[in-house]
VEXLO-786708 format. One record per residue (C-alpha): x, z, y. Coordinates in nm, 2 decimals, always signed. Example, Ala and Ser with C-alpha at 12.3 -4.5 7.8 and 13.67 -1.06 7.14 Angstrom:
BEGIN
+--------+--------+--------+
:     px :     pz :     py :
+--------+--------+--------+
:  +1.23 :  +0.78 :  -0.45 :
:  +1.37 :  +0.71 :  -0.11 :
+--------+--------+--------+
REM end
This chain:
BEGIN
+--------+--------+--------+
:     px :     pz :     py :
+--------+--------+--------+
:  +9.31 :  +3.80 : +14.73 :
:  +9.13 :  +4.04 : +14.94 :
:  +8.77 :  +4.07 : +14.84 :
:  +8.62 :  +4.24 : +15.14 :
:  +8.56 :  +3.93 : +15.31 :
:  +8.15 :  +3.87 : +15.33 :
:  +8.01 :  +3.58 : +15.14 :
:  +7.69 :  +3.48 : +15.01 :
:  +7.61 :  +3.34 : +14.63 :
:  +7.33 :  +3.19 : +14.54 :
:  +7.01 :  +3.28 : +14.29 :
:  +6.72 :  +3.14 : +14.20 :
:  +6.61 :  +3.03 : +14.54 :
:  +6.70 :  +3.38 : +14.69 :
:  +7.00 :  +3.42 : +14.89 :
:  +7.20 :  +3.73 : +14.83 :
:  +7.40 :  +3.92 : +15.13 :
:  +7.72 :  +4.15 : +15.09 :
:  +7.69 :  +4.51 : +15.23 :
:  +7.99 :  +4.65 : +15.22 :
:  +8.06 :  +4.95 : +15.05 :
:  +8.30 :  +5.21 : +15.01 :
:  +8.46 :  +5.07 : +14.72 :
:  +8.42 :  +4.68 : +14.88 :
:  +8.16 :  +4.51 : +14.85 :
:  +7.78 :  +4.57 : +14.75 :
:  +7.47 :  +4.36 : +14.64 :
:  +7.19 :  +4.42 : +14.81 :
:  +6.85 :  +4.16 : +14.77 :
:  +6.73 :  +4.05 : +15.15 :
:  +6.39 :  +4.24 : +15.09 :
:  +6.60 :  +4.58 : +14.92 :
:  +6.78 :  +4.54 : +15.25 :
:  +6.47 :  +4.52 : +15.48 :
:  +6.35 :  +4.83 : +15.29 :
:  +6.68 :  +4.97 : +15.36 :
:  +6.68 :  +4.91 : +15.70 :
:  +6.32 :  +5.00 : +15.80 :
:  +6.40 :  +5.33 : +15.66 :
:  +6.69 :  +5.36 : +15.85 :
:  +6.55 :  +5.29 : +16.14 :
:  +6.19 :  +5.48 : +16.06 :
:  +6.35 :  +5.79 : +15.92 :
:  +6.26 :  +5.79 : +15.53 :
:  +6.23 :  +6.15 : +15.45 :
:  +5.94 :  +6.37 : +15.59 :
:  +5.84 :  +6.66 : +15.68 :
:  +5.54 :  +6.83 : +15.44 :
:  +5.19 :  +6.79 : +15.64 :
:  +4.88 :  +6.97 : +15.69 :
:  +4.72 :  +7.17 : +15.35 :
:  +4.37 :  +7.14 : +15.41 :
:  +4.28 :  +6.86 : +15.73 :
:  +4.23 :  +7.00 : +16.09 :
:  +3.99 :  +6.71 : +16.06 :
:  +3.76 :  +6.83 : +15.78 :
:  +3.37 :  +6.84 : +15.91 :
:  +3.30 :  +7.22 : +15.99 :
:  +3.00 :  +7.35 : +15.76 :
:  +2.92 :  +7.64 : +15.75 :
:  +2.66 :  +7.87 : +15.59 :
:  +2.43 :  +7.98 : +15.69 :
:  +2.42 :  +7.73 : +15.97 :
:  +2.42 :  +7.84 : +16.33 :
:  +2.26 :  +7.99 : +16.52 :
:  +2.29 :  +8.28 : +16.20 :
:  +2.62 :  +8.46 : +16.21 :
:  +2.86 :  +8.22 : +15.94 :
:  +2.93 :  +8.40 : +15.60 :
:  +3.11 :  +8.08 : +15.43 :
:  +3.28 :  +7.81 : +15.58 :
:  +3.41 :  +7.46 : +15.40 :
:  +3.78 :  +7.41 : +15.45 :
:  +3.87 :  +7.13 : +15.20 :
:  +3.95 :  +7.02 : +14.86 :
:  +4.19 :  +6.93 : +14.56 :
:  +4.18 :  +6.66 : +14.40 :
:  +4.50 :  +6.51 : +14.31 :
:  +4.92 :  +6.66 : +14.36 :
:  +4.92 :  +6.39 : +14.67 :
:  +4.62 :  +6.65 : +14.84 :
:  +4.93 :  +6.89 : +14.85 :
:  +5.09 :  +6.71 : +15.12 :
:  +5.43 :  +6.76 : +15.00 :
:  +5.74 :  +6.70 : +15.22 :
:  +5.99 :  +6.36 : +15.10 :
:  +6.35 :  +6.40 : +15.12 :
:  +6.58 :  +6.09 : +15.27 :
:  +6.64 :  +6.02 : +14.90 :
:  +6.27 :  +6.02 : +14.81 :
:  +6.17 :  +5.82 : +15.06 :
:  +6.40 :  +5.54 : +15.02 :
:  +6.25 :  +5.54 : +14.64 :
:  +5.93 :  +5.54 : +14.75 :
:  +6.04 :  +5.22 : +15.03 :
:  +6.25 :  +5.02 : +14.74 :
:  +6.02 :  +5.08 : +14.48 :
:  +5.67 :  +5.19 : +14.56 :
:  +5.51 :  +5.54 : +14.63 :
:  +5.47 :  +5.79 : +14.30 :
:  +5.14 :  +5.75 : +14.13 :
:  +4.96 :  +6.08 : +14.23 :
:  +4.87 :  +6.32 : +13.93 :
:  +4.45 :  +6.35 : +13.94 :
:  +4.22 :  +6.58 : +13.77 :
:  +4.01 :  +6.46 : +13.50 :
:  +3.75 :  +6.73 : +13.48 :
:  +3.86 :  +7.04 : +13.64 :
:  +3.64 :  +7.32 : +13.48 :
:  +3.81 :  +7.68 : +13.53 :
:  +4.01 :  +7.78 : +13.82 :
:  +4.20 :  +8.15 : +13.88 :
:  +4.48 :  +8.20 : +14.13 :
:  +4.79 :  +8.47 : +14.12 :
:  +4.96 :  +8.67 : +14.40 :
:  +5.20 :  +8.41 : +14.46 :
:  +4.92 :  +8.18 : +14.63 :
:  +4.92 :  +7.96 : +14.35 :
:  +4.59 :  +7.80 : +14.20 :
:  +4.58 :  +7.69 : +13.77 :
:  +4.28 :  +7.48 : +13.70 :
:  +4.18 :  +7.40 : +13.36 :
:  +4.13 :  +7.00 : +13.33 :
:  +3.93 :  +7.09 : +12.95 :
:  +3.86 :  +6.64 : +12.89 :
:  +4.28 :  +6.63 : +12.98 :
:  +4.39 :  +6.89 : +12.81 :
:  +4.61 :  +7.02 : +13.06 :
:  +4.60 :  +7.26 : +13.30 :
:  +4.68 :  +7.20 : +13.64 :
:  +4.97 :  +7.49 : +13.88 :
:  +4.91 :  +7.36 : +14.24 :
:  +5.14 :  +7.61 : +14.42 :
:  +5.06 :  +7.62 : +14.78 :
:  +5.35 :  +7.75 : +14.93 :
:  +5.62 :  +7.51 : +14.75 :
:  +5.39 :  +7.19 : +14.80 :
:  +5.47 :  +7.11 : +14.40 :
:  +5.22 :  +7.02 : +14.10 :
:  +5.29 :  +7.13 : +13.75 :
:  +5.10 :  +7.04 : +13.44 :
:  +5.18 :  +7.33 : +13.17 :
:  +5.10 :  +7.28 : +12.79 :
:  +5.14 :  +7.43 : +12.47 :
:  +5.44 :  +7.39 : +12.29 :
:  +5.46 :  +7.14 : +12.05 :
:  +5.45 :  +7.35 : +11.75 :
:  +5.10 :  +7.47 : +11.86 :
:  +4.96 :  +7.10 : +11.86 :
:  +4.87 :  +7.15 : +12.22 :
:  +4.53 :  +7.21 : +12.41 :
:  +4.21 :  +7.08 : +12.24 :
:  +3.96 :  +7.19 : +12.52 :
:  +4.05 :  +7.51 : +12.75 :
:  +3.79 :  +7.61 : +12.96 :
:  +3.90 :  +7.97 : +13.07 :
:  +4.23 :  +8.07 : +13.25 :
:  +4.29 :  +8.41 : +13.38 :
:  +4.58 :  +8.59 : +13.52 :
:  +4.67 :  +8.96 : +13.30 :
:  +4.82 :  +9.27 : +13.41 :
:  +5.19 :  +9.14 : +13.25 :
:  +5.20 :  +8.86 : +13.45 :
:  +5.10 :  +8.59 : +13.18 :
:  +4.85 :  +8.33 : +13.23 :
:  +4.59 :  +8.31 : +12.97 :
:  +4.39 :  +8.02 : +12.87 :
:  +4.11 :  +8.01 : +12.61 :
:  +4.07 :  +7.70 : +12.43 :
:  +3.69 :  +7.69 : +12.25 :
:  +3.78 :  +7.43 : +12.02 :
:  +4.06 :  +7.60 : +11.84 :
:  +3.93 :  +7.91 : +11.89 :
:  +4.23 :  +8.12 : +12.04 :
:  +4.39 :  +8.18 : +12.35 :
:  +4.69 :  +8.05 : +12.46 :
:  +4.96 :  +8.25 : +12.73 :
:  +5.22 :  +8.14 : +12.97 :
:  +5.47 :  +8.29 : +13.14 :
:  +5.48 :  +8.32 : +13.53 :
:  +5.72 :  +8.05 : +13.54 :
:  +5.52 :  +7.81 : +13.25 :
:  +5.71 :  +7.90 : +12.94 :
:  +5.50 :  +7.87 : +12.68 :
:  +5.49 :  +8.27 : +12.48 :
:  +5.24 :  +8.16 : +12.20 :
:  +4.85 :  +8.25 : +12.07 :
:  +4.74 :  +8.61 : +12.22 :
:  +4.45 :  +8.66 : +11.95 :
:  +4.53 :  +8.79 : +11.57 :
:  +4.21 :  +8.63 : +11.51 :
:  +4.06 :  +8.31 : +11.52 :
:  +3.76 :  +8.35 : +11.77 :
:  +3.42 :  +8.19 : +11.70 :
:  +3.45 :  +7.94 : +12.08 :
:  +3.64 :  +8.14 : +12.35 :
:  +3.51 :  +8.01 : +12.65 :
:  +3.50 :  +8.25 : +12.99 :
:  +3.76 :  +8.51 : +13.09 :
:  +3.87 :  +8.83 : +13.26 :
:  +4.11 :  +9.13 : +13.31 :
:  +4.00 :  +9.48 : +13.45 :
:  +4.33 :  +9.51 : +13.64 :
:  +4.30 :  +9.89 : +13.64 :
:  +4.33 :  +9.90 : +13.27 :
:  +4.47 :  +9.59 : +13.15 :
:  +4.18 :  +9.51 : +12.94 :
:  +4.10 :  +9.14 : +12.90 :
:  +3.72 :  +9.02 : +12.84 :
:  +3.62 :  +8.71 : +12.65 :
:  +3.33 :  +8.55 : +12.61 :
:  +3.30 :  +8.40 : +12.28 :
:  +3.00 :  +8.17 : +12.31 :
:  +2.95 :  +8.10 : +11.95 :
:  +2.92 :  +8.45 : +11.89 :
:  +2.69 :  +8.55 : +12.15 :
:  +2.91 :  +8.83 : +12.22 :
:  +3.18 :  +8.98 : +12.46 :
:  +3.53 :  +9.04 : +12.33 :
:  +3.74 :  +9.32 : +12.47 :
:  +4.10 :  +9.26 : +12.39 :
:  +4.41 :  +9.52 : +12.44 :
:  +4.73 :  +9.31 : +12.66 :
:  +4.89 :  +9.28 : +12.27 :
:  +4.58 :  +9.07 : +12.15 :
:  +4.49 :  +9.37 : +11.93 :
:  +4.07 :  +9.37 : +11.90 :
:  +3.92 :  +9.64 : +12.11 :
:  +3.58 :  +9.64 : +12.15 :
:  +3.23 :  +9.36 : +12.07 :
:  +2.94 :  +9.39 : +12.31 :
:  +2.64 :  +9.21 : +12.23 :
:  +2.47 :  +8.91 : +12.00 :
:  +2.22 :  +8.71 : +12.02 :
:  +1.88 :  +8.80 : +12.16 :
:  +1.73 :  +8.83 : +12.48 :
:  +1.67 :  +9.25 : +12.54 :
:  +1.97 :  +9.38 : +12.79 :
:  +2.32 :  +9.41 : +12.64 :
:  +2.22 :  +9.07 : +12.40 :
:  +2.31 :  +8.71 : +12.47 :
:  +2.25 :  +8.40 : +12.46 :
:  +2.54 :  +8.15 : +12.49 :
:  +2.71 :  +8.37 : +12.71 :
:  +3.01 :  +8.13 : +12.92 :
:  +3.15 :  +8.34 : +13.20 :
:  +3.29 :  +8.70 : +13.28 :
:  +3.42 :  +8.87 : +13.58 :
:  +3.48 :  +9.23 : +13.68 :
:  +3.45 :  +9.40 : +13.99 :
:  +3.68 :  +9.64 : +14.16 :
:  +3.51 :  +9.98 : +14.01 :
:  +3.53 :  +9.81 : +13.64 :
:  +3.16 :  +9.70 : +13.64 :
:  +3.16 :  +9.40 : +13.36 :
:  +2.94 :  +9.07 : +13.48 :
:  +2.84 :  +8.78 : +13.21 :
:  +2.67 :  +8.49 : +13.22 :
:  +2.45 :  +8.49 : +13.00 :
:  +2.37 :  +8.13 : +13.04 :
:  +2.09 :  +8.03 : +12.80 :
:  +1.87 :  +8.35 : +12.91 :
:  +1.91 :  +8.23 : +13.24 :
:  +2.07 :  +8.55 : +13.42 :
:  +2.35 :  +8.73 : +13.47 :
:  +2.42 :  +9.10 : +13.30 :
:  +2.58 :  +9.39 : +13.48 :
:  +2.78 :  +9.64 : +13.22 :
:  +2.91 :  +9.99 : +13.38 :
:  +3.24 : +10.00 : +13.35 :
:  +3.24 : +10.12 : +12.99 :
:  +3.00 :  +9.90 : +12.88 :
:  +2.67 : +10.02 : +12.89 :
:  +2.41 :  +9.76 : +12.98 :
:  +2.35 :  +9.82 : +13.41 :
:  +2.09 :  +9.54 : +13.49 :
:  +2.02 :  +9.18 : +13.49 :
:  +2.04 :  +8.99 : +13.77 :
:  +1.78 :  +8.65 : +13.81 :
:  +1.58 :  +8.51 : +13.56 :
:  +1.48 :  +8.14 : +13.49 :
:  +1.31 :  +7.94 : +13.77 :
:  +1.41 :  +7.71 : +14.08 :
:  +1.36 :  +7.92 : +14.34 :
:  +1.69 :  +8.14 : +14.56 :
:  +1.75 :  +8.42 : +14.31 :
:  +1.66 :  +8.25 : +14.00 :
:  +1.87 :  +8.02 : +13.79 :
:  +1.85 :  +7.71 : +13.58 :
:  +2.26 :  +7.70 : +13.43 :
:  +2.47 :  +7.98 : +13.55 :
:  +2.82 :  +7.92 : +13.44 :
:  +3.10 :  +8.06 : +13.64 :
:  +3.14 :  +8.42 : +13.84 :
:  +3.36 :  +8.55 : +14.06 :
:  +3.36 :  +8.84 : +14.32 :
:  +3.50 :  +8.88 : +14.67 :
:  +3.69 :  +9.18 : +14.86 :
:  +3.35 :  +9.35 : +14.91 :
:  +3.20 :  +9.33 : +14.56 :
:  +2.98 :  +9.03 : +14.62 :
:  +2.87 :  +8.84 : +14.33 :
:  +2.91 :  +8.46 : +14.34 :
:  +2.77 :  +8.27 : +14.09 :
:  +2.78 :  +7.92 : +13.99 :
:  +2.44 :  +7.71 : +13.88 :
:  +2.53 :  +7.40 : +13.70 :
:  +2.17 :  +7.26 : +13.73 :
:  +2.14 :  +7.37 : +14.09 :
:  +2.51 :  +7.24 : +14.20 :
:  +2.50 :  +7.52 : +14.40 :
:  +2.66 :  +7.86 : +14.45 :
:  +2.46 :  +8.22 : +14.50 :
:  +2.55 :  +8.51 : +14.66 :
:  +2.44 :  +8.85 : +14.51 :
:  +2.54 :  +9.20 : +14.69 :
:  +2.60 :  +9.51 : +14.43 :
:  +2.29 :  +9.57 : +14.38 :
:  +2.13 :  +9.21 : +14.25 :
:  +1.99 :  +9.16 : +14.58 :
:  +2.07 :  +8.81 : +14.70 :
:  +2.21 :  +8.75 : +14.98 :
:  +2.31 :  +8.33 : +15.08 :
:  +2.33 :  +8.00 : +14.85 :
:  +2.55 :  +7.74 : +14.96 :
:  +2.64 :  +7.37 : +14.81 :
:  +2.37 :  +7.10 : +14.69 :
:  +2.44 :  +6.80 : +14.50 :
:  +2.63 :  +6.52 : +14.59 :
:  +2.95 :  +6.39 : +14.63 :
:  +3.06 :  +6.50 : +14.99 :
:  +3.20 :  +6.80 : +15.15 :
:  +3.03 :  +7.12 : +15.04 :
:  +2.84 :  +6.89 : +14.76 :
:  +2.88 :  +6.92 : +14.46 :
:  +2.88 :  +6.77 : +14.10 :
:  +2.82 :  +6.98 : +13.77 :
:  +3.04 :  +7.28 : +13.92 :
:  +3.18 :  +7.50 : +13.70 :
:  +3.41 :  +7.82 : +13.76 :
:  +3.49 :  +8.00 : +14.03 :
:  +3.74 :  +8.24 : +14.19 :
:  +3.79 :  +8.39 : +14.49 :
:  +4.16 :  +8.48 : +14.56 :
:  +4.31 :  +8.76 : +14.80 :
:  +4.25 :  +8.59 : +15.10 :
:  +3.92 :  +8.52 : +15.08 :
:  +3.94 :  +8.16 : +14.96 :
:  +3.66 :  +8.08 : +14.77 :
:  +3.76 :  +7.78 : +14.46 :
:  +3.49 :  +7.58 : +14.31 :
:  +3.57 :  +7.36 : +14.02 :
:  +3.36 :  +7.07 : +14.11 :
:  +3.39 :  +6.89 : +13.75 :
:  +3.22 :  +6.58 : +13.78 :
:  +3.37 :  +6.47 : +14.17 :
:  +3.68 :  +6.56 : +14.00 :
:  +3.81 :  +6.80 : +14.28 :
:  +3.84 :  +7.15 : +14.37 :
:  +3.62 :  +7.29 : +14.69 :
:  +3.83 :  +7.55 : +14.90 :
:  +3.55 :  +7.75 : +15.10 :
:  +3.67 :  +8.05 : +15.30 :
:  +3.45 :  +8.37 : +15.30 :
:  +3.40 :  +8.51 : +15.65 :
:  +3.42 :  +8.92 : +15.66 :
:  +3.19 :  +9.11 : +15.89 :
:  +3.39 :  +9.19 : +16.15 :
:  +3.35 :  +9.55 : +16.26 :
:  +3.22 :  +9.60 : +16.60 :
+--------+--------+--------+
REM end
């Protein structure tokens, strides 16, 4: 007897309706046909939308009527802020079974970016560190191998000179690297470092900077790991620290630290003799309660991030500052214990706003020439 007749058979209550198929006869639930159809009918799949919202308030700093040096473009908080195109298949999943729960960020602490306009954000509390690539729409979470017993808290990522991503972990003391495509290459350091925090490579000679807070000192490493140099410990004249968190390097070499507990910021020449100290402790524009993070822009300006201030300040070469932007809050261009810093290629300024649990995109705006 043929069975590609439709008929109907009875459940608990629901009744079931053939769809045929090509090998007869399928089962298919009324709702899971619905679903089916709707999508059909809708178009399931879709196309990837928008990065950062057309929609997003325009601030800008300073405000008008002064010329604009910084503008806010948007933020990242979760994979789901990528915008990602759906195929048919995906959306059908997301019709029959319910959308993907979107990946968040716990307490995103130290960003960096690479030249393939992707941005790694440490998540220290998760243990993870976050690759939004924002070309491809996709979110990765890259770990440790399992024979390393995986993050305890990294709180620095940096990109080297051979293409590996580097991420210092202050509670176990080492730092980890990755290859472009995540594989995990092992421990970079021969030595067990005191607590790693902060870190940076001098792309013209490859060598990588670490701040080791626990030793009140800077650690200069060769790309092999091997121990170059030690600048600093503790005290307070130039060249000495105090809890020292962040690094960055400028485009002649010039060394930067934040030498958080003495309240400033140290400038090194590029083979590192003490330059000049930038701020001091106080409240007012200039000075600095918590200065964490560091990064620098195309034209050598210093950005530094105040923890206590939830704010970012802009210094030109010479110490001299220039514009503050951010105050605290949880809205656009607000900002919650904030963290590290980078500015990438284009002039994208990322803030890890740790406690609103988000990255802040901010674009610098270049003098124009007349």
């Amino acid at each position: 007897m043929s069975n590609d007749r439709p008929t109907y058979a009875e459940g608990q209550g629901e009744k079931m309706r053939a769809v045929p198929t090509r090998r007869g006869v399928g089962w298919c639930s009324g709702p899971a046909a619905l679903a089916l159809l709707a999508c059909l009918l809708s178009g399931c799949g879709q196309p990837r939308g928008t990065l950062f919202e057309s929609d997003a308030p325009r601030l800008f700093w300073p405000p008008p009527p002064e010329t604009a040096r910084i503008q806010y473009v948007g933020q990242l908080g979760t994979s789901e802020d990528l915008h990602p195109a759906k195929s048919f298949g995906e959306g059908l999943g997301e019709a029959l079974f319910g959308r993907k729960t979107s990946r968040s960020m716990l307490t995103p602490y130290a960003v960096c970016t690479d030249n393939q306009n992707r941005l790694f954000v440490c998540d220290s509390n998760a243990q993870v560190v976050h690759m939004f690539d924002l070309d491809r729409r996709r979110h990765e979470q890259w770990q440790p191998g399992e024979e390393s017993g995986g993050f305890s808290q990294p709180v620095g990522v940096a990109f080297d000179t051979m293409d590996r991503l580097l991420v210092s972990d202050s509670v176990a003391g080492t730092i980890f690297a990755f290859a472009r495509d995540g594989e995990y290459l092992g421990e970079l350091t021969h030595e067990p470092l005191e607590r790693p925090c902060g870190l940076a490579v001098d792309h013209r000679t490859g060598r990588i900077f670490v701040a080791d807070t626990g030793a009140h000192q800077i650690v200069v490493l060769a790309f092999d790991g091997e121990e170059l140099a030690r600048i600093g410990g503790r005290g307070t004249a130039l060249g000495q620290f105090n809890f020292p968190t962040n690094v960055a390097v400028d485009s002649e070499g010039r060394l930067y630290v934040s030498d958080s507990l003495n309240f400033r910021v140290q400038v090194f020449e590029s083979d590192l003799t003490p330059l000049r100290q930038i701020g001091e402790k106080g409240d007012m524009p200039g000075y600095f309660s918590h200065p964490k993070g560091l990064a620098l822009d195309s034209d050598d300006h210093l950005y530094v991030v105040d923890a206590h201030f939830e704010s970012v300040q802009i210094f030109d070469r010479d110490g001299r500052l220039l514009l503050a932007f951010g105050e605290e809050g949880h809205g656009p261009g607000q900002f919650w214990l904030p963290t590290g810093i980078v500015v990438s290629r284009d002039g994208r300024i990322w803030v890890a706003d740790s406690y609103n649990r988000r990255v802040q995109v901010f674009q610098y705006l270049q003098e124009t020439e007349p």
